[in-house]
Backbone as CSV, one residue per row, in Angstrom:
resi,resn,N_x,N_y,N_z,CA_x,CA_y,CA_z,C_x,C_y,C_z
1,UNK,0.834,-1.163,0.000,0.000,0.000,0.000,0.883,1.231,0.000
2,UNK,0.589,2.469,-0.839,1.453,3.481,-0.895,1.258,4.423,0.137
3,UNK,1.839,5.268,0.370,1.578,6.357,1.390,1.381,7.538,0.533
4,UNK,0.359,7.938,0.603,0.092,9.361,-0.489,0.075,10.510,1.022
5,UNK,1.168,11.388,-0.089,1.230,12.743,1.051,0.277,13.732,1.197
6,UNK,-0.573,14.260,1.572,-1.403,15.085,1.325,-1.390,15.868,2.310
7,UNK,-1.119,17.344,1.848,-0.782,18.868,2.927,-2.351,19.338,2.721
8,UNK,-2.672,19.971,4.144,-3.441,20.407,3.901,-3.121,21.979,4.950
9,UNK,-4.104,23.396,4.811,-4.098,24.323,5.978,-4.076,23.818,6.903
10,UNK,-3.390,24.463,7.665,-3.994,24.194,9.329,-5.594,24.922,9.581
11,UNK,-6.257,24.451,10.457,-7.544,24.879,10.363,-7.865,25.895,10.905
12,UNK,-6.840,27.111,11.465,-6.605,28.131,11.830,-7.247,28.974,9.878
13,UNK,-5.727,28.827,9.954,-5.560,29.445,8.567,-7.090,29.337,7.205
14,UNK,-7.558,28.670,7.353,-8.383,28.363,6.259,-9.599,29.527,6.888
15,UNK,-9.725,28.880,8.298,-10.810,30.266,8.856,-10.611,31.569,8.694
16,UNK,-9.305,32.200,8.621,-8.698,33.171,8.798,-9.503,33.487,7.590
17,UNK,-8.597,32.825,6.133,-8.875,32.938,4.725,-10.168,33.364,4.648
18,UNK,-11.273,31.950,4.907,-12.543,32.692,5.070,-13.225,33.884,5.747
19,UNK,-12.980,34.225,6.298,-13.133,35.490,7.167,-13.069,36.923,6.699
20,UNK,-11.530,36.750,6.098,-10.814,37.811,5.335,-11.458,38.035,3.751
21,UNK,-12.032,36.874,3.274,-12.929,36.962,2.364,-13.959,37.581,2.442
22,UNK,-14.510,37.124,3.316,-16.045,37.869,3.617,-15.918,39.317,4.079
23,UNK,-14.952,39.542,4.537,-14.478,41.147,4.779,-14.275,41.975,3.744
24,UNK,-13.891,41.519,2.948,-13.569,41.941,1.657,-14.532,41.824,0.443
25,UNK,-15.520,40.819,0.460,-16.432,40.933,0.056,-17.438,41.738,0.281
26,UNK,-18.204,42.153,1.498,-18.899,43.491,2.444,-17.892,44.768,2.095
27,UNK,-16.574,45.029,2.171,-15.963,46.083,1.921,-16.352,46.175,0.298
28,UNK,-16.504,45.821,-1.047,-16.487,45.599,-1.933,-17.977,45.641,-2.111
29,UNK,-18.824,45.068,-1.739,-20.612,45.655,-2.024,-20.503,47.193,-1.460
30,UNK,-19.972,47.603,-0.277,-20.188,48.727,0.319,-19.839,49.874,-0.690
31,UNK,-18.806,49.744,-1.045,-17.944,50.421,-2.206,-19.025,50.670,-3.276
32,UNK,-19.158,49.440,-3.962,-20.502,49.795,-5.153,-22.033,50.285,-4.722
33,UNK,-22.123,49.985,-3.468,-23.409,50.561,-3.095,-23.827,52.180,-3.251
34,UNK,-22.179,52.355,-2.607,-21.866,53.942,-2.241,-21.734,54.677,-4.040
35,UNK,-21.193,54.209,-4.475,-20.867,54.489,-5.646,-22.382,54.789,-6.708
36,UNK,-22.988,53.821,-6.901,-24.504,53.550,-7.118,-25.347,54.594,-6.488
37,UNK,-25.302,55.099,-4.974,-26.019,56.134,-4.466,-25.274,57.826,-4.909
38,UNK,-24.007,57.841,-5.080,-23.507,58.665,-6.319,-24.142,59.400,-6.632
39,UNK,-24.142,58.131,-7.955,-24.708,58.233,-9.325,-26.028,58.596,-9.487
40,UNK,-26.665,58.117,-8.854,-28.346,58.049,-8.301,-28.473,59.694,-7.999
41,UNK,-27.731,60.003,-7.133,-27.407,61.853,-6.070,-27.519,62.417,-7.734
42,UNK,-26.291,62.372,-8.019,-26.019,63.336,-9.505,-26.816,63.469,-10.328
43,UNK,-27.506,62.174,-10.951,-28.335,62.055,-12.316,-29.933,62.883,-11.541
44,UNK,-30.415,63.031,-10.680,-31.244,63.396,-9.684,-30.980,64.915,-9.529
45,UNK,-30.481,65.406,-10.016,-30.078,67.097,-9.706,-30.072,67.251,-11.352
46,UNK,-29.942,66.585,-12.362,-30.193,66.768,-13.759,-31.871,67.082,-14.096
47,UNK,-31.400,67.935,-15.377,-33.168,68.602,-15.858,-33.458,67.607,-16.483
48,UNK,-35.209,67.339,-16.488,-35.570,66.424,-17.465,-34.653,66.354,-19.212
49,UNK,-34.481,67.807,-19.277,-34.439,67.935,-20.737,-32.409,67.085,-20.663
50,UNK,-32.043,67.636,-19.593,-30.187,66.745,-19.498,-30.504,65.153,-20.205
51,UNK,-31.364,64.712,-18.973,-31.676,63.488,-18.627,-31.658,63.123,-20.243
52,UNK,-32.779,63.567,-20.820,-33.620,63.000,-22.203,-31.816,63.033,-23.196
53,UNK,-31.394,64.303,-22.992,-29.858,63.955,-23.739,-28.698,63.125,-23.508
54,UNK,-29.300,62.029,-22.442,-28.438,61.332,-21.729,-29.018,59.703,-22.135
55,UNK,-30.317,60.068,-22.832,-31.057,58.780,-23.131,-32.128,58.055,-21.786
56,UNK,-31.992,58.576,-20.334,-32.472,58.200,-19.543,-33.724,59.448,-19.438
57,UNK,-34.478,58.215,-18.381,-35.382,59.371,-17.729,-35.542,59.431,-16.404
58,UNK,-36.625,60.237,-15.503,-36.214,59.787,-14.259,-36.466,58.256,-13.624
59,UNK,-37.414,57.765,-13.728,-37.837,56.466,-13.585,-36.766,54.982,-13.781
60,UNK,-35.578,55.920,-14.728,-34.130,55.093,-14.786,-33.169,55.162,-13.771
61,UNK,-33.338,56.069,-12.727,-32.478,56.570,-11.832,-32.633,55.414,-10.641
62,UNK,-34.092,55.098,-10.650,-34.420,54.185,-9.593,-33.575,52.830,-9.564
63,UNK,-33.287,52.711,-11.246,-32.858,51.306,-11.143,-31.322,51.468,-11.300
64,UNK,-30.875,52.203,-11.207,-28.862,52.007,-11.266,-28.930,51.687,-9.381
């Protein structure tokens, strides 16, 4: 019978990994959320008539 080597994390480390993921994932929605409410702020202070030269209207603002 062979001896197969197999390394694995310590089970510290893998939690860590996961953790640091999910941190970074929440930092990373937060980012686009903020970004998205922006965009939303700006296009929202535009005249209908901007808007219409922009191809949007207001009812488009809702959905970015």
């Amino acid at each position: 019978m062979a001896n197969s080597a197999t390394k694995h994390a310590p089970l510290g480390a893998a939690t860590i990994l996961h953790i640091a993921d999910a941190f970074i994932s929440a930092f990373d929605n937060v980012v686009e959320w903020n970004q998205d409410r922006k965009t939303r702020k700006l296009l929202s202070g535009l005249t209908d008539a901007q808007l219409d030269d922009i191809g949007l209207d207001r009812a488009d603002i809702a959905k970015i």
